[in-house]
C-alpha positions as CSV (number, residue, x, y, z in Angstrom):
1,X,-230.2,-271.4,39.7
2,X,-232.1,-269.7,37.0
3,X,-232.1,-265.9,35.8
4,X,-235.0,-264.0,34.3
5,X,-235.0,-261.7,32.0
6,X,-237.5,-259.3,33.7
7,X,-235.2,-259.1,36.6
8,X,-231.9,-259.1,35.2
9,X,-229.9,-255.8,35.5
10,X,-226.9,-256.4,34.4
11,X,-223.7,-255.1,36.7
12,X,-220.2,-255.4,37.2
13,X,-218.2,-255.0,39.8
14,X,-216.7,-251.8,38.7
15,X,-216.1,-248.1,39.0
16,X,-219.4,-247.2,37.1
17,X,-218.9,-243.2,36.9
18,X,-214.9,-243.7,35.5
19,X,-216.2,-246.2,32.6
20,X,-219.3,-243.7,32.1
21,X,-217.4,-241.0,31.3
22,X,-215.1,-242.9,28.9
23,X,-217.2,-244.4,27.1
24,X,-219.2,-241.7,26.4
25,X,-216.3,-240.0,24.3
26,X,-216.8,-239.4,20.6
27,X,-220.0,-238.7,20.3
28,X,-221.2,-237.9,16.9
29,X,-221.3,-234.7,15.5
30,X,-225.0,-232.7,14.8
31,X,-224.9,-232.6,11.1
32,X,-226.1,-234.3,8.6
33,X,-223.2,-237.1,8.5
34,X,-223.8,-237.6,12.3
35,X,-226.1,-241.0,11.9
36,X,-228.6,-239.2,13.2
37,X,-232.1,-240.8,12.8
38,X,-234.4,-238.4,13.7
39,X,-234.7,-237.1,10.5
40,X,-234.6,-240.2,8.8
41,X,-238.6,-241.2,9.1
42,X,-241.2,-238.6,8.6
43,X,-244.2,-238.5,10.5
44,X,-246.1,-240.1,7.6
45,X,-243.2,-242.8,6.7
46,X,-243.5,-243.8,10.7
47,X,-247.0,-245.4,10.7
48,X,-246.7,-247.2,7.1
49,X,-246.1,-250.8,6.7
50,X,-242.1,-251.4,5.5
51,X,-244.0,-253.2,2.2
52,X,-245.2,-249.6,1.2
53,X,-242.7,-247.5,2.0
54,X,-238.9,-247.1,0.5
55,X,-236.1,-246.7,2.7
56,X,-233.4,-244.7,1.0
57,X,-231.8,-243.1,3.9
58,X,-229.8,-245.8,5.5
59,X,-226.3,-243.8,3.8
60,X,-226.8,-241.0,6.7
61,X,-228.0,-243.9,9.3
62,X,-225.3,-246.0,8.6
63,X,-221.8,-244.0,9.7
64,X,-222.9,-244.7,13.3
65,X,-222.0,-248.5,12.3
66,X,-218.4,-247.8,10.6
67,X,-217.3,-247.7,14.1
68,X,-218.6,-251.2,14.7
69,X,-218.2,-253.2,11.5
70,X,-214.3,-254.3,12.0
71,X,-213.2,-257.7,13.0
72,X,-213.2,-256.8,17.0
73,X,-217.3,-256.9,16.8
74,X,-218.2,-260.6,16.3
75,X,-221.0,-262.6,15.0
76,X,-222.4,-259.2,13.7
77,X,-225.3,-261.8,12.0
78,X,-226.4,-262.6,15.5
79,X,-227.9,-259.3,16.7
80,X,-231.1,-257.9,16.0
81,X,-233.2,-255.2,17.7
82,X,-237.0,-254.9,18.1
83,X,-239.5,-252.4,19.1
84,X,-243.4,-252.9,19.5
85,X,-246.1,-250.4,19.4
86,X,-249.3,-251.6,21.2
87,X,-252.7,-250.4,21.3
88,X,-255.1,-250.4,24.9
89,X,-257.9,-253.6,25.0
90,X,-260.3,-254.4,28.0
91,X,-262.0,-251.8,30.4
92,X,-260.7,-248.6,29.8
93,X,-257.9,-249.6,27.3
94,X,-255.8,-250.8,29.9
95,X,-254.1,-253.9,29.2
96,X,-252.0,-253.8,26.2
97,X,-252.2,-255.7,22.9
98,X,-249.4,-255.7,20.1
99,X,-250.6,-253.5,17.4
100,X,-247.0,-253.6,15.5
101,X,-243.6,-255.3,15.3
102,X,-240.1,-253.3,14.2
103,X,-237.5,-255.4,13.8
104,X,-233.7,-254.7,12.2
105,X,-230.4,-256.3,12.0
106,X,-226.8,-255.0,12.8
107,X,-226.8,-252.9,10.2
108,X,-230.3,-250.9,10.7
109,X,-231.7,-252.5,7.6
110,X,-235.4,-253.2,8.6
111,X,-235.9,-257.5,8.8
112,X,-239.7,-257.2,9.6
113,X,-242.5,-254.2,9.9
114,X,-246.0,-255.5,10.4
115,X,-249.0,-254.3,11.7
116,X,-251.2,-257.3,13.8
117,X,-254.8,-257.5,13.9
118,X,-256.5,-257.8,17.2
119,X,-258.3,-260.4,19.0
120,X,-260.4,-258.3,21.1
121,X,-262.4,-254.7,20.9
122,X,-259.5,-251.8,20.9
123,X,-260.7,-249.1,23.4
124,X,-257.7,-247.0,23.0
125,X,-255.5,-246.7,19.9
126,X,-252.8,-244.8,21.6
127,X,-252.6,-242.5,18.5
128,X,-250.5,-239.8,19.7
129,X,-247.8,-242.3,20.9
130,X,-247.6,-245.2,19.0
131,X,-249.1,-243.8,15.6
132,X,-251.9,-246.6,15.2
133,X,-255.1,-246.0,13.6
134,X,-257.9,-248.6,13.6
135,X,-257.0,-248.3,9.4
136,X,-253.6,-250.2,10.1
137,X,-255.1,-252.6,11.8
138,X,-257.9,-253.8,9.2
139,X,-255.6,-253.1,6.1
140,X,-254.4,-255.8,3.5
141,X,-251.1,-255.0,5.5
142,X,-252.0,-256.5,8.5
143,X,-251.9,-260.0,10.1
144,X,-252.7,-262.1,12.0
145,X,-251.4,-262.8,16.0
146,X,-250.6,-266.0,15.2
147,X,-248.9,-265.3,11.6
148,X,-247.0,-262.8,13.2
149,X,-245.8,-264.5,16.1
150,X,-244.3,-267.7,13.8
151,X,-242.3,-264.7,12.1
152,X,-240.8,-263.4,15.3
153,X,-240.1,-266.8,16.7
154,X,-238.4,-267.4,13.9
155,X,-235.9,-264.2,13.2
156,X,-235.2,-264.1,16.9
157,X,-234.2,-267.8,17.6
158,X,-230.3,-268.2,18.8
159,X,-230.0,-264.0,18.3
160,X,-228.9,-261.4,20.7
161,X,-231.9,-259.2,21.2
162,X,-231.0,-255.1,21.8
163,X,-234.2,-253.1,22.8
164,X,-235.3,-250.7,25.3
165,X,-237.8,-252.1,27.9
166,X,-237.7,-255.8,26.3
167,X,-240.0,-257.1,29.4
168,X,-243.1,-255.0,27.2
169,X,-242.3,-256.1,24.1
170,X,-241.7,-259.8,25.1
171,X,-245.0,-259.9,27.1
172,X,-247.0,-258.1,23.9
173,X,-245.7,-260.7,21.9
174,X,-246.2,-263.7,24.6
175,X,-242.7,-265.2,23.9
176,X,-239.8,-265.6,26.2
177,X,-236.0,-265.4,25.6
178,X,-232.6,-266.3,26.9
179,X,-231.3,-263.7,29.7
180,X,-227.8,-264.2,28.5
181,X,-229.3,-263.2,24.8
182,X,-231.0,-260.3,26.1
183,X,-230.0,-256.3,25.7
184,X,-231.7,-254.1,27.6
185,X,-231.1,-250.8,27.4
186,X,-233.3,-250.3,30.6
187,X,-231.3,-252.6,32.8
188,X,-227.4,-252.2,31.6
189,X,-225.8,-250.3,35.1
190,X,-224.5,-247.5,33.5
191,X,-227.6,-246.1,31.2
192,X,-229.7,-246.0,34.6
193,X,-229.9,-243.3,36.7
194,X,-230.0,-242.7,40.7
195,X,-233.1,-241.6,42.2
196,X,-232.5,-238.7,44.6
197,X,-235.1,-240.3,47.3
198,X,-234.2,-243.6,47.4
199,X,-230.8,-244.3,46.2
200,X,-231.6,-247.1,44.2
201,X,-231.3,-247.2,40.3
202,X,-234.3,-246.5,38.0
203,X,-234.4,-246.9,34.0
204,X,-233.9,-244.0,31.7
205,X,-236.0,-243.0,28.7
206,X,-234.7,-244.1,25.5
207,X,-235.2,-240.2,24.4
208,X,-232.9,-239.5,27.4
209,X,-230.2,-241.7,26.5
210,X,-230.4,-240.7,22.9
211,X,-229.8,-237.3,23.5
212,X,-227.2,-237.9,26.5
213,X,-225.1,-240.6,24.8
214,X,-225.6,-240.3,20.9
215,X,-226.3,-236.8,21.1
216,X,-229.6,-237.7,18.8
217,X,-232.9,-235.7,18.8
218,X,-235.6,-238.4,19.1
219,X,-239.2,-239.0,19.8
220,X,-240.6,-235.1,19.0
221,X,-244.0,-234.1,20.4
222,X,-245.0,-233.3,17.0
223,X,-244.9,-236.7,15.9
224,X,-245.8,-240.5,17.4
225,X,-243.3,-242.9,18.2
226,X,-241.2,-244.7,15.4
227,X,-240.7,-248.0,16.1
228,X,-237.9,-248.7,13.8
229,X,-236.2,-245.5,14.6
230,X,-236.2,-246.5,18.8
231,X,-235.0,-249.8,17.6
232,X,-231.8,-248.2,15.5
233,X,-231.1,-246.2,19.0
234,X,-231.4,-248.9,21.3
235,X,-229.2,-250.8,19.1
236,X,-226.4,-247.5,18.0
237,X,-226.6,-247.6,22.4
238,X,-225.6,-250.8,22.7
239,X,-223.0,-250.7,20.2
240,X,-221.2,-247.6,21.8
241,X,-220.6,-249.7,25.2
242,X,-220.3,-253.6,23.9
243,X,-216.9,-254.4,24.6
244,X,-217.9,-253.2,28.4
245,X,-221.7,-254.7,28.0
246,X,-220.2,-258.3,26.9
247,X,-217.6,-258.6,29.6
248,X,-220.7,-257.8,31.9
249,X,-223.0,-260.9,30.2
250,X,-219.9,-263.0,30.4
251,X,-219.1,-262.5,34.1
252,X,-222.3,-262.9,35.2
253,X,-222.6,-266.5,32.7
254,X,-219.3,-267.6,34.3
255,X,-221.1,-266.6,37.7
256,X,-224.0,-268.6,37.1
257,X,-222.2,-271.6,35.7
258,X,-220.2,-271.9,39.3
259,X,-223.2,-271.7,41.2
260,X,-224.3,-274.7,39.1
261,X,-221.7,-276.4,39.1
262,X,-221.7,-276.3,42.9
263,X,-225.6,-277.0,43.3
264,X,-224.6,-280.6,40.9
265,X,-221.7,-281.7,43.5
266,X,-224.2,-280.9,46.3
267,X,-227.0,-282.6,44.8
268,X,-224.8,-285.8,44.4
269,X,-225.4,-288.6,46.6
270,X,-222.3,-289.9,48.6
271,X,-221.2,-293.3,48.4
């Protein structure tokens, strides 16, 4: 029995509204010692290549880590988060094509920051949003799909991958990954929300959650998106529930190895 990581939401048998409001406890201050990020990349710094730009702002960044960086959070090396901006290619702009890849470790510290060059015509840069211009696209900076994809593979193999609505960035990229590997911010229980029609759980925005469970100020309407900066929330979201997220992954791996195990004995021929 296999598990996708498009249709994974990850759940727990448990009272979801009693570990919601514990976990959301502690949450950091609004100064300027509060890890905040949404003052750590101006609207200029957001749309230029990690080779031309210094980042000397990690000090502030970085107290939303402390919490995290004892021995009780293990294999620190193994986690990485990743964020894609994409541009629209084909009639009307409509299908998307990655224009940029964001990608940081534990820490926050920025691994890889390219821009891509596209295969086909863009119709629709998707400015306003994801901050691409057709100059990023055709600068010394950027490269190739293929150049860029080797990269990827490469930082991402045997990691645990934090993001918010992985599905988009995994299809931009045309790669796949392990579900028990995968953190979605979109699909962990507690971070969705009910819809008042139906019932059933829906996603949140990553703005939403920022604000609701970091008590960060992200995404302004004054700016375009910041790749690196969603990928820093999506990863300080994770880290606030881990110990609750893991036990999740792990029951549901233990769950999947039994039903396994018993497809193998029926599978078996009998003597």
């Amino acid at each position: 029995m296999s598990f996708h990581s498009d249709s994974q939401i990850v759940s727990l048998p448990i009272d979801t509204k009693q570990t919601k409001k514990k976990w959301k406890g502690n949450r950091p201050r609004k100064d300027s010692d509060d890890g905040s990020v949404s003052s750590s990349l101006s609207s200029d710094e957001s749309t230029k290549p990690v080779s031309t730009r210094l980042e000397n702002n990690y000090h502030n960044y970085n107290n939303s880590y402390k919490r995290c960086s004892g021995n009780n959070f293990r294999k620190k090396k193994q986690h990485v988060a990743i964020d894609c901006e994409m541009v629209g290619v084909g009639e009307g702009g409509q299908f998307s094509s990655l224009a940029r890849v964001s990608i940081i470790d534990f820490y926050g510290n920025v691994v890889l920051d390219l821009y891509v060059k596209q295969r086909q015509e863009v119709v629709d840069y998707r400015t306003f949003v994801s901050g691409i211009t057709m100059e990023h696209l055709t600068s010394d900076h950027a490269v190739e799909f293929e150049e860029c994809l080797e990269l990827v593979k490469k930082i991402l193999k045997d990691k645990i991958l934090v993001g918010h609505g992985l599905k988009n960035d995994l299809s931009a990229l045309e790669i796949s990954h392990p579900w028990h590997q995968i953190r979605d911010t979109t699909k962990f229980k507690p971070f969705m929300k009910i819809r008042s029609k139906t019932g059933l759980l829906s996603p949140c925005k990553l703005k939403e959650l920022a604000k609701e469970w970091l008590g960060w100020d992200i995404q302004p309407h004054d700016r375009p998106h910041c790749p690196i900066e969603d990928a820093r929330t999506a990863l300080s979201l994770y880290k606030k529930v881990y110990r609750n997220w893991e036990k999740v992954v792990d029951y549901n791996m233990n769950r999947t190895r039994k039903i396994q195990n018993m497809q193998r004995r029926d599978d078996t021929p009998s003597e």
